[in-house]
BALO-182595 format. One record per residue (C-alpha): residue in three letters; x, y, z. Coordinates in steps of 0.02 Angstrom, whole numbers, plus 50000, padded with zeros to 5 digits. Each point is the difference from the previous one (the first is absolute). Layout:
% BALO-182595
AlaXYZ;...
% end
This chain:
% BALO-182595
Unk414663930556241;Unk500525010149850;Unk499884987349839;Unk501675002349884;Unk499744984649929;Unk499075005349849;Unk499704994649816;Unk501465010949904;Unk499985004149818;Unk501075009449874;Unk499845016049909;Unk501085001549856;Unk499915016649870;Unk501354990449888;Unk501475014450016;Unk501385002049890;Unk501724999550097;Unk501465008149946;Unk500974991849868;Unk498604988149931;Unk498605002349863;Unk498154997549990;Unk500104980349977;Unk501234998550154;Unk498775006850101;Unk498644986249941;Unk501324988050026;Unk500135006850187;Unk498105001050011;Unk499614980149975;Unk501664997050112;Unk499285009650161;Unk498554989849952;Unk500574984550014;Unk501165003350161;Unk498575007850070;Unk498874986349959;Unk501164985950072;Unk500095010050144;Unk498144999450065;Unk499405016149940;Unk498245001849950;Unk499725011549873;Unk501085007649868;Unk499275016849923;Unk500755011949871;Unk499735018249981;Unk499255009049850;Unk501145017149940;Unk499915007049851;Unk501165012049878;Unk501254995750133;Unk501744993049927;Unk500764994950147;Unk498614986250051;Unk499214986049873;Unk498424998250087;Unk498955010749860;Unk499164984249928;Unk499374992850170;Unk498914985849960;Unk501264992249860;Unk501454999150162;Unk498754991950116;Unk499684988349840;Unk502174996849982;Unk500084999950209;Unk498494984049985;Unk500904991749877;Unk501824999150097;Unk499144996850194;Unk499074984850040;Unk499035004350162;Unk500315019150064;Unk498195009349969;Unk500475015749841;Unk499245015649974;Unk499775017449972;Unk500445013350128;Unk499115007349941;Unk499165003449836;Unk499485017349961;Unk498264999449951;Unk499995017849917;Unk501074992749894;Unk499214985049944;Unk497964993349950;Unk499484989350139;Unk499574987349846;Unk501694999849929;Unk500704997850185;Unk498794985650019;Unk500404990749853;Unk501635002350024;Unk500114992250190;Unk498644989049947;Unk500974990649877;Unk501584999850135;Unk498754994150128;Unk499564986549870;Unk501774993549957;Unk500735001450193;Unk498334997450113;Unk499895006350179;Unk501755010449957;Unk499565015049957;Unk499485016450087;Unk499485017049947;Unk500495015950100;Unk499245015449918;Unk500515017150034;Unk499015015449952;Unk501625011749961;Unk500834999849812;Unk501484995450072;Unk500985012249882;Unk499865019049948;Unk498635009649949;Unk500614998549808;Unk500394984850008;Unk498254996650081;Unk499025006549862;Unk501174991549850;Unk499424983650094;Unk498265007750047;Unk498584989149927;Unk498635013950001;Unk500245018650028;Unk499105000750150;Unk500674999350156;Unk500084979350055;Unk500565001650171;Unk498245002750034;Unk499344987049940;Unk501194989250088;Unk498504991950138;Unk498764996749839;Unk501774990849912;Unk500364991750160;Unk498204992450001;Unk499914998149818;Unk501614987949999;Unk499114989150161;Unk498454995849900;Unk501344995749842;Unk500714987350110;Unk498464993350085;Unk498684988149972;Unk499144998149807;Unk498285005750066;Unk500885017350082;Unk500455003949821;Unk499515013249876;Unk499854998549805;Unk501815002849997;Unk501114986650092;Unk501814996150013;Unk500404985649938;Unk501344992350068;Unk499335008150162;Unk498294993650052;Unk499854993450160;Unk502125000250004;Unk499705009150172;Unk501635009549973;Unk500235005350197;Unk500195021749980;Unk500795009950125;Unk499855017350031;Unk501545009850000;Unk500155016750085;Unk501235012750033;Unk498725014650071;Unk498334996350101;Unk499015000649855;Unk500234982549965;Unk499924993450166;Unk497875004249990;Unk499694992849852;Unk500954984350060;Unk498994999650138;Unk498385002549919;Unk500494986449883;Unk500534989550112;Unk501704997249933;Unk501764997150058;Unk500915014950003;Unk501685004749977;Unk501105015250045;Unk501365007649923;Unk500885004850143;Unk501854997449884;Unk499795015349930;Unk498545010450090;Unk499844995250190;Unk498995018250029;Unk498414991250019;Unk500464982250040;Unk499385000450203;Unk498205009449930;Unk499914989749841;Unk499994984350114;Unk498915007250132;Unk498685004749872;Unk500014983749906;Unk499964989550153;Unk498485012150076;Unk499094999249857;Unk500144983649924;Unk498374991149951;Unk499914979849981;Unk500094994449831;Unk500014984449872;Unk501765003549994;Unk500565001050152;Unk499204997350196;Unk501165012350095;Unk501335014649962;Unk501394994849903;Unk501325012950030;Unk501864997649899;Unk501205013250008;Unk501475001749875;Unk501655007350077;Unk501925002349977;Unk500894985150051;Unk501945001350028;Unk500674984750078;Unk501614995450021;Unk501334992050114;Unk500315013750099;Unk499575017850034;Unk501355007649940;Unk499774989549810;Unk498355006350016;Unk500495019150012;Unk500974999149864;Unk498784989849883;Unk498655010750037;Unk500805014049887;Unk499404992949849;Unk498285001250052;Unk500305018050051;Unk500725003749828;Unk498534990549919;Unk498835014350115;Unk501045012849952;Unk499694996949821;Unk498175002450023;Unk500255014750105;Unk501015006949855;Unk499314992749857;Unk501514993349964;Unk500304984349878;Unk501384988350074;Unk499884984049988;Unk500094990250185;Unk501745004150073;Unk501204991150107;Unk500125006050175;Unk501055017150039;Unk501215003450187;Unk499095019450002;Unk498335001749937;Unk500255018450056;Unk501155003949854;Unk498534993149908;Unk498525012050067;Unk499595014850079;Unk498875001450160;Unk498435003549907;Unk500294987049875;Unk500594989950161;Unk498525001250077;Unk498654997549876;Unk500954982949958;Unk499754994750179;Unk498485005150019;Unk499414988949853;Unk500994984750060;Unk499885001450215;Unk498914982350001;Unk501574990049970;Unk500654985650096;Unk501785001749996;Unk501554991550084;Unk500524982050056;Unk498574987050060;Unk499915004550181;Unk499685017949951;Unk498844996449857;Unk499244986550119;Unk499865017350147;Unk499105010249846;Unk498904988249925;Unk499514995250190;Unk499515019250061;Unk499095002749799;Unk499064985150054;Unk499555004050163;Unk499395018149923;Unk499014994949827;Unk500114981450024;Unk499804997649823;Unk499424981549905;Unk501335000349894;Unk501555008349953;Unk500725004549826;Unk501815004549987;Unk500965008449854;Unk501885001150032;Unk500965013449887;Unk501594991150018;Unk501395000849850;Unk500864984050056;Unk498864985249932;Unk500484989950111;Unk500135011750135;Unk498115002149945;Unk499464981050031;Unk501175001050170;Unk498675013250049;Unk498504990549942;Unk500694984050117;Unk500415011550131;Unk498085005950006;Unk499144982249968;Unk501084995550163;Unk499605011850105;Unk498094996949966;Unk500354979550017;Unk500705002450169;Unk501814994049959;
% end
């Protein structure tokens, strides 16, 4: 029997909607947060941009920091944290001293992509060589920073030390999904925004995967486009800010998130059209019986451990409608 009723989390990149400012988008931040959190949801992750001025998520760890300090129970962390960006001992302390004031809270998704542009890259660029490579050796460096004492080198994080910050792997090619493996980490997918390789990122990770402190088995999440709402024709038409938020990458265009159009068509042309969809088709979308008929036929294809949803919707409560929508579907109600 396929299993659709599955931990579900929440991937948040902390947009900037039309007609509010950087702090209103905070504000909206620790709100989904909390909704999400009295809802049943698991984990609550935010993205890491940067040089991008219609999302706030630039300083990562100090959001997961304000997130921890408004929630009481929901798990926070990074999804991910872009390790060529960063010194695994900075990141350590960091999450180390979060780990410290809000135990057993916290996780750490790491990604090995700047998450920005090449310029921006190297402004934020701690050495001149290129860190993407050195993103297994980082990976491993920041598990002996949280382990035990006698694991440690001369230098230590401290807060960190035996914190046993849990790390995920976070992947969005199948690069990722072998070091994952090999590490024997959870991995996680970023099917939102680059499905290519989701079906041979999974099959590799799950093939390969070798037993580890960390984890027993495969531990595959997948993060997708969740639109939710009471009916399929709401849905259609909410679903246009999304494809005006992919249309902005496409373009590299710098709108803030935008309230839902009648025609994206007077929006796009078929090229532009087409690359948008091809960067958002894993999305649930539509009223609960249809999302419930999607998430059913993903599950019986990947069946997947755990499901992270981000939901591009300009309506904030519209947004936590979608978020309910989802958590009942996977309850069974």
């Amino acid at each position: 029997m396929t299993n659709i009723n599955i931990p579900v989390s929440v991937l948040n990149l902390a947009p900037i909607r039309k007609g509010q400012n950087q702090k209103d988008a905070i504000d909206a931040m620790v709100d989904l947060a909390q909704t999400t959190e009295k809802m049943g949801y698991k984990r609550y992750w935010i993205a890491e941009h940067h040089n991008s001025p219609t999302l706030v998520s630039s300083a990562t760890s100090i959001l997961i920091k304000h997130t921890l300090e408004h929630t009481e129970k929901i798990r926070v962390g990074s999804g991910g944290v872009m390790l060529p960006n960063h010194s695994p001992l900075v990141v350590a302390e960091q999450f180390g001293t979060m780990a410290t004031i809000y135990p057993n809270r916290l996780d750490l998704g790491l990604g090995r992509a700047p998450g920005t542009d090449m310029m921006t890259a190297s402004a934020l660029r701690r050495s001149n060589n290129d860190s993407v490579y050195t993103f297994p050796n980082d990976v491993n460096a920041l598990l002996t920073y949280f382990g035990l004492m006698e694991r440690q080198g001369y230098v230590k994080a401290y807060p960190g030390v035996d914190t046993n910050v849990p790390i995920y792997i976070l992947g969005s090619s199948t690069d990722s999904a072998y070091l994952a493996a090999k590490l024997g980490l959870p991995y996680v997918f970023a099917s939102h925004f680059a499905p290519r390789y989701m079906e041979e990122a999974i099959s590799i990770y799950r093939k390969r995967f070798e037993p580890s402190k960390y984890l027993s088995s495969p531990y595959m999440m997948v993060c997708l486009n969740v639109i939710a709402t009471d009916t399929d024709e709401e849905a259609k038409r909410e679903i246009t800010t999304m494809q005006q938020f992919f249309l902005n990458v496409v373009r590299g265009s710098q709108n803030p998130l935008q309230p839902p159009v009648e025609n994206m068509d007077e929006l796009w042309n078929p090229h532009e059209k087409e690359m948008a969809q091809s960067m958002s088709s894993v999305t649930l979308l539509g009223s609960k019986d249809t999302i419930r008929k999607q998430l059913t036929s993903f599950q019986e294809k990947y069946n997947v451990d755990e499901l992270m949803a981000v939901s591009y919707i300009y309506d904030q409560e519209k947004q936590k409608r979608s978020y309910e929508i989802l958590k009942e579907v996977v309850d069974g109600k």
